[in-house]
N, C-alpha and C positions, 0 to 999 in steps of 0.2 A: 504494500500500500504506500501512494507517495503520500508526502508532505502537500497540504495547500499550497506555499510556496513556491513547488518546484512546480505543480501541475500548470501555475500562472507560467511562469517561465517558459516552460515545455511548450505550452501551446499558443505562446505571444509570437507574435512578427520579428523579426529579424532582430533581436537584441543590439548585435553590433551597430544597426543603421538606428534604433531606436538612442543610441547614446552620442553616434554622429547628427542627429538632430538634435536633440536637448542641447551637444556643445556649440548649434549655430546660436539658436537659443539664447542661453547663455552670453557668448561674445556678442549678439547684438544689445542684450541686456547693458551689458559691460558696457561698452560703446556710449548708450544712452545717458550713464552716469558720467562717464568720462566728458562727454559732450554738456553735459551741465556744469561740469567745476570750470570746464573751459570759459562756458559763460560767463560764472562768476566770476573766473579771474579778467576776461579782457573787461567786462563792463563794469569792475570796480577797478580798474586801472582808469578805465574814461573817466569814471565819475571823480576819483581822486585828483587828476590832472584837470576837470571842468572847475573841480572846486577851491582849488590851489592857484590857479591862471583865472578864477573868476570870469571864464568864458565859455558860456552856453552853450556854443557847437559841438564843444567835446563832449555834451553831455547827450545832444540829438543824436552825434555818431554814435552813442551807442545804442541806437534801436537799430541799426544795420545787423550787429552779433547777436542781438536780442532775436531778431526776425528768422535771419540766417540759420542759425545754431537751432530756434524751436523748429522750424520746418523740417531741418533732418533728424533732428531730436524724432518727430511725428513721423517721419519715415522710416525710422529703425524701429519705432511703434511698431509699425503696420507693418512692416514684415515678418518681425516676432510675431505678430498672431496669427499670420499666414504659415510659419514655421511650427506655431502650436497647433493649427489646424493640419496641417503633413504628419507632426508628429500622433493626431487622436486619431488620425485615417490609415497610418502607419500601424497599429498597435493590430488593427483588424486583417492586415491583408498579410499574403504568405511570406514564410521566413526566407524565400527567396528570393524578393526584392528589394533592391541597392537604391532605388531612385529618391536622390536627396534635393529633387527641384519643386519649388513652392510652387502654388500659382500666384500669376503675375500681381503686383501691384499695382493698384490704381491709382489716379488723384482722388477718389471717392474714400479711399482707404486713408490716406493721407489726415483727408479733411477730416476723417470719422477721426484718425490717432489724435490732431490736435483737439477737440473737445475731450480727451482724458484727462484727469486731474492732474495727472503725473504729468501731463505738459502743459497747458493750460495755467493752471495755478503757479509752475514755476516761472515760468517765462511770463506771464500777467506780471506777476511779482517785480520783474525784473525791469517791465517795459513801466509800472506805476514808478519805480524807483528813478529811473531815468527821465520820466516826464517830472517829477518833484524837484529835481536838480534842475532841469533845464530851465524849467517856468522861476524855480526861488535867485537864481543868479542872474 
């Protein structure tokens, strides 16, 4: 008699491709985060220099990285859930297919990523932060 655990194992989909998705997963997750701190260091570099040089443009320039950085921010989104929808479609099909291509991403997908809190709310944050400097100097 097996174990429950192994019987899941035994008769899931390709283990190995099951874990080369989780790590695209993963690194776009990664990406995401990395792509935020980015934000925050170049747009409090602006705002420190807008506020230091008491001139307002450096503080508009930083809605360029703000815009920039959330857009792909919202694309690494939308991929990641097109890579967690491979990975729940993967789990059902036989353990001998390799294929590790999503389907494609849209602009639709994109728009859908930015209305997440996870991008949304931080790049909001950052564009309120940058119009506060701009407007009070």
């Amino acid at each position: 008699m097996r174990h429950l655990a192994q019987v899941y194992v035994a008769d899931m989909a390709n283990p190995t491709r099951l874990q080369m998705i989780q790590a695209i997963i993963t690194r776009l997750a990664g990406n995401s985060g990395a792509l935020k701190g980015f934000a925050v260091t170049v747009v409090t570099a602006l705002l420190g220099v807008a506020i230091s040089t008491h001139k307002a443009s450096y503080a508009w320039l930083g809605t360029y990285p703000v815009v920039v950085l959330g857009l792909l921010d919202a694309y690494y989104l939308a991929l990641e859930r097109r890579y967690r929808d491979l990975y729940n479609n993967a789990v059902g099909e036989a353990d001998t297919a390799w294929g590790l291509r999503a389907e494609k991403t849209t602009i639709g997908d994109v728009v859908k990523a930015v209305g997440s809190p996870s991008v949304w709310a931080f790049y909001g944050a950052a564009v309120v932060a940058v119009v506060a400097v701009g407007v009070t100097i």
